[in-house]
C-alpha positions in Angstrom: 178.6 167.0 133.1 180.1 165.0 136.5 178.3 161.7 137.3 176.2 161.5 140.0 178.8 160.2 142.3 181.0 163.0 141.7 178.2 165.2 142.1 177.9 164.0 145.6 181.9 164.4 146.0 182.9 160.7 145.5 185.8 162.0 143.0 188.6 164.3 144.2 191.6 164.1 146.5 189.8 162.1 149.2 189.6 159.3 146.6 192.9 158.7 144.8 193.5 155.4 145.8 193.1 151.9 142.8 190.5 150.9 145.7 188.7 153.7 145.9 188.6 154.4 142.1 187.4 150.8 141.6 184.8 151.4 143.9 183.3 154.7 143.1 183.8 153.2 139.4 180.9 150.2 139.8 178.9 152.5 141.6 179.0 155.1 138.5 178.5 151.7 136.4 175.8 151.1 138.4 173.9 154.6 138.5 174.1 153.7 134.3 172.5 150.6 134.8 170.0 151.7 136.8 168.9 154.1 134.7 168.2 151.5 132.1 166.2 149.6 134.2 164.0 152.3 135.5 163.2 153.2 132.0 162.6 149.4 130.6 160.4 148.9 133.9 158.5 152.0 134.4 157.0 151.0 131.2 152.8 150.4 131.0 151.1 149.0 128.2 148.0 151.7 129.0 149.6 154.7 127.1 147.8 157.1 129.5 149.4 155.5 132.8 152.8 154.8 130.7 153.2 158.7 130.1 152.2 159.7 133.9 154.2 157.1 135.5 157.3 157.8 133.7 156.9 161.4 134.0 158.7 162.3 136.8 161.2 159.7 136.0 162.0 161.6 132.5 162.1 165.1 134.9 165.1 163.8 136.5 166.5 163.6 139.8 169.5 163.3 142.2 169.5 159.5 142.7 171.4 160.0 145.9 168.9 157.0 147.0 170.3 154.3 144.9 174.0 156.0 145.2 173.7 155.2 149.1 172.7 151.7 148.4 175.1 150.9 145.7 177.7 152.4 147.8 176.8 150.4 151.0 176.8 147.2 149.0 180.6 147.0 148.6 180.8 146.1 152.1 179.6 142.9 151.2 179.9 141.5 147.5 179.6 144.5 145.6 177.6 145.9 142.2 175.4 142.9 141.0 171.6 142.2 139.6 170.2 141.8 143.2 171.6 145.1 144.2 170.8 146.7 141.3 167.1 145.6 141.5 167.0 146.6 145.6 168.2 150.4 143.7 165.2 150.3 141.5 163.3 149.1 144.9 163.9 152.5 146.1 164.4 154.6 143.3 160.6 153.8 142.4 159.1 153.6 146.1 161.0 157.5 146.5 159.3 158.7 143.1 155.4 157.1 144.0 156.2 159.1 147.5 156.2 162.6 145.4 153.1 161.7 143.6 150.8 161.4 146.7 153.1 164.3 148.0 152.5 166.6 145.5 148.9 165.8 145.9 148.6 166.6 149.3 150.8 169.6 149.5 149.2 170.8 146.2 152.6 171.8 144.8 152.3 173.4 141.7 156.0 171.8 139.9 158.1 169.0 140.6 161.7 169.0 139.4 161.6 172.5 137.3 158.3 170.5 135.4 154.5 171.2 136.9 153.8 168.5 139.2 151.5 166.0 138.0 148.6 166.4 139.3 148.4 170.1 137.7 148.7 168.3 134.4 146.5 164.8 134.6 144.5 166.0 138.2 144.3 164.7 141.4 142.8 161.4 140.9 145.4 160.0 138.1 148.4 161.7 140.2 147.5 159.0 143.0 146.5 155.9 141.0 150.3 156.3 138.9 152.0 156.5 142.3 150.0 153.4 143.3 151.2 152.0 140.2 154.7 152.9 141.2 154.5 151.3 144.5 152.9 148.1 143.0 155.9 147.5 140.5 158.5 148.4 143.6 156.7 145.3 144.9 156.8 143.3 142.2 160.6 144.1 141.9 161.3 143.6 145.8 159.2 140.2 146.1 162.1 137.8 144.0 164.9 139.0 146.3 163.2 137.7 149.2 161.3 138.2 152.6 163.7 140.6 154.3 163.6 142.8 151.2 160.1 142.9 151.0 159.5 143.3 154.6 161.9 146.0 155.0 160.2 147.8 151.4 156.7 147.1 153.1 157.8 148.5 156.7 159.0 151.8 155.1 156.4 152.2 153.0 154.1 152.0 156.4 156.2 155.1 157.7 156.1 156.8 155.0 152.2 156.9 155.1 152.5 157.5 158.8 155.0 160.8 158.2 152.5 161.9 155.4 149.4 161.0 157.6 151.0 163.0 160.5 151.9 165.6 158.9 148.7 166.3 157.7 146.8 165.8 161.1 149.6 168.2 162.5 151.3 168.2 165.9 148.0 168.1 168.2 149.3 169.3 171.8 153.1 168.0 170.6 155.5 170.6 170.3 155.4 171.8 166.6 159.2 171.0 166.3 159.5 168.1 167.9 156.5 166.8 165.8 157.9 168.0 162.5 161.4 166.1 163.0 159.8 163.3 163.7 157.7 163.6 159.9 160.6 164.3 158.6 162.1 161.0 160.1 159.2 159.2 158.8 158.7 160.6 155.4 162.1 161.6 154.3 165.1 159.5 156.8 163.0 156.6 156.7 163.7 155.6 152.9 167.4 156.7 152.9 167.6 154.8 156.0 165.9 151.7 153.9 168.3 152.0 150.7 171.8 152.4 153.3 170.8 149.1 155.2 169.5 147.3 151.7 173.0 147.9 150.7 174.0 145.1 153.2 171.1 142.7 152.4 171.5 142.4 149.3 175.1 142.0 149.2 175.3 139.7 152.0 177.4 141.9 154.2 178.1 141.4 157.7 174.4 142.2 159.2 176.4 144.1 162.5 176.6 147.4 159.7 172.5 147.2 159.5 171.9 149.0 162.2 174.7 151.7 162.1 173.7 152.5 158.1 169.7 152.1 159.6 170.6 155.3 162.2 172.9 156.5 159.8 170.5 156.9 156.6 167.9 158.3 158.8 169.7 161.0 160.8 171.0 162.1 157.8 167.8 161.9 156.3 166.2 164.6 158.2 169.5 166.5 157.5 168.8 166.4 154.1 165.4 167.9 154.4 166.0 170.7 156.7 168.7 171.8 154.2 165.6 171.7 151.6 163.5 173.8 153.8 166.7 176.3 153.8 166.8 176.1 149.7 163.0 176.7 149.3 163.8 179.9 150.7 166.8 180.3 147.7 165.9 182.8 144.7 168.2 180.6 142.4 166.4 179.3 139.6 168.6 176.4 139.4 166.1 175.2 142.5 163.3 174.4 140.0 161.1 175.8 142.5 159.6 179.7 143.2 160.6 181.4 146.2 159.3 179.9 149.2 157.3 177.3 147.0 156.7 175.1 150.2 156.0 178.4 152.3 153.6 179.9 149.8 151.5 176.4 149.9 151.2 176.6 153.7 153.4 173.6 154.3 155.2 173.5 157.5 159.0 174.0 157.4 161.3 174.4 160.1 162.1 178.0 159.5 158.6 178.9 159.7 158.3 177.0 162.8 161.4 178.4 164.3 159.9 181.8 163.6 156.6 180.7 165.5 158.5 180.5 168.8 160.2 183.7 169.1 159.0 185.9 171.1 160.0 189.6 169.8 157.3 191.5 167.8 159.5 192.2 164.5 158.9 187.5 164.7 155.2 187.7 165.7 154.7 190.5 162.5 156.5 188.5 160.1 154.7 185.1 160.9 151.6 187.1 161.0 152.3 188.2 157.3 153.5 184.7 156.1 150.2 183.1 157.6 147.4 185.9 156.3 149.5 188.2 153.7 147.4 191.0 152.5 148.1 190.0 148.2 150.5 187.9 146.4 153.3 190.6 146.5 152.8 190.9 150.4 153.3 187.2 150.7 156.7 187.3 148.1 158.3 190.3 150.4 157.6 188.2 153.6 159.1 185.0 152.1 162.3 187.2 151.2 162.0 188.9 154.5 162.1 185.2 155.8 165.3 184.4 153.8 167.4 187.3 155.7 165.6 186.0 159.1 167.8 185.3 161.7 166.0 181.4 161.7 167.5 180.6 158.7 171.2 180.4 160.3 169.1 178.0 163.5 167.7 175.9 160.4 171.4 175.3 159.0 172.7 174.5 162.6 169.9 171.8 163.1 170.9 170.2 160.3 174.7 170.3 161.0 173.7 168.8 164.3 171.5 165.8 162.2 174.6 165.8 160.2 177.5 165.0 163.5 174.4 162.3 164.9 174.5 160.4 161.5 178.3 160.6 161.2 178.7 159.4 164.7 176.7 156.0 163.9 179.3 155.2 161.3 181.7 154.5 164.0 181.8 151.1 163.8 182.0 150.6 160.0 185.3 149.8 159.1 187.7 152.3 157.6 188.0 152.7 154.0 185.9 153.8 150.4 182.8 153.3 151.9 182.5 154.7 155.1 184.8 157.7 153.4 181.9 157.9 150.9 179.5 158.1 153.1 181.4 161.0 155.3 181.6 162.9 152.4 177.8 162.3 150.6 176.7 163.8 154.8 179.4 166.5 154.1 177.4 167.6 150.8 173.8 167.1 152.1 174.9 170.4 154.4 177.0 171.8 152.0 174.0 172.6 149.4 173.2 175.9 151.5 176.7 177.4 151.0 
């Protein structure tokens, strides 16, 4: 099985130098590490709270959160225990965020298991991811004020993408309004875990705000590409067919499909919003799939994807910024 940074394509022929192994090496090291940590402190004594709380943490994950961070750290002082706690910072803020999420899209699974609030209910679902964001806190609060204001600050805009989301665009265009919850919800903590990288490693603080634009434009990126794969048949998704579509949650293909104008468009969205029976609603989601919007999807996120290179500019040359050119090459790459 590759590691998680060769997952993400930090092995290969890009990365053949001693300096680039060394580097892609601690941050390997350090994807171990974390991994014991989350599971020493995800533990409660409450055995209920224990088992939901470490649930989704036992169903896996990509970790491309902590990768970022652990990567953007060896522009300063490299792997060390203050980076590796700002990892489980966000490693454990992202996994309280698909607890309430869950909740309020009323997803039925989660990482190929049901999502937790089809298991334990509603109520428990958002007290564990409460408990999640507490121990981010308590984690955060030791490695001082800029740490904790800049946990605290996304954790507001994380609230504000979900809150948005579900008050919906208003007189807004729907498009505009739905990039901008996916800045919030999703670009906003990658953006975090990219510029923690510096703090925490004392880096030159001139890289914040390039790895701030950076981490969010790619971000977005990211989750447009998801709205492309919840319309994939692969199993390997963990997810149905058009999971998100089913549960009436907006994604940019639908919303694509809104604004056209030709009837073969208006019928189709007319299907996907009031489909006669379950196998209606499955032939429309596939119908979807085929749908012309699908390509505009994957070009909106190639154009997130040239935005977020762009603001690496003035990084300086080397592992890192190669790293991080090639982890925006594979957030596209995932449709292909």
């Amino acid at each position: 099985m590759p590691s998680i940074a060769e997952a993400f394509g930090l092995r290969g022929p890009r990365f053949v130098a001693p300096a680039d192994a060394r580097v892609v090496d601690n941050v390997d090291r350090g994807l171990d590490e974390l991994e014991a940590r989350l599971d020493a402190h995800l533990r409660v004594a409450d055995p209920v709270a224990d088992a939901v709380t470490r649930y989704l943490l036992e169903a896996g994950g990509k970790r491309a959160r902590p990768l970022l961070l652990l990567l953007t750290a060896h522009l300063g002082s490299g792997v060390d225990d203050d980076v590796l706690s700002a990892a489980e910072v966000v490693e454990i803020t992202h996994l309280a965020s698909l607890y309430h999420d869950d909740v309020m899209d009323e997803a039925d699974t989660r990482r190929g298991v049901p999502s937790t609030h089809t298991v334990w209910g509603n109520s428990v679902a958002i007290l564990a991811g409460d408990l999640l964001f507490a121990r981010a806190g308590q984690i955060a609060a030791p490695l001082g004020r800029e740490v904790a204001v800049l946990q605290a600050r996304t954790f507001e805009r994380l609230c504000l993408g979900q809150l948005h989301e579900t008050l919906g665009p208003g007189d807004a265009d729907a498009v505009d309004h739905y990039l901008q919850v996916l800045a919030d919800k999703t670009g906003s903590l990658i953006a975090a875990a990219a510029e923690l990288g510096v703090v925490v490693s004392g880096a030159d603080d001139a890289y914040r705000e390039p790895l701030r634009l950076f981490g969010e434009r790619i971000g977005v990126a990211f989750q447009i590409v998801d709205d492309v794969i919840d319309l994939s048949a692969d199993p390997e998704t963990g997810k149905d067919q058009g999971n998100d579509v089913r549960a009436g949650v907006a994604t940019l293909p639908v919303l694509l499909l809104a604004k056209r104008d030709d009837e073969a468009s208006a019928r189709l969205h007319a299907r996907l919003e009031s489909p006669a029976d379950d196998a209606d609603l499955a032939a429309a989601v596939a119908e979807l799939a085929a749908h012309p919007v699908v390509d505009e999807t994957i070009a909106e996120a190639e154009r997130w994807q040239r935005s977020a290179l762009e603001a690496l500019a003035p990084l300086p040359r080397g592992t890192v910024r190669r790293g991080l050119e090639t982890f925006a090459e594979h957030v596209v790459s995932r449709t292909r």
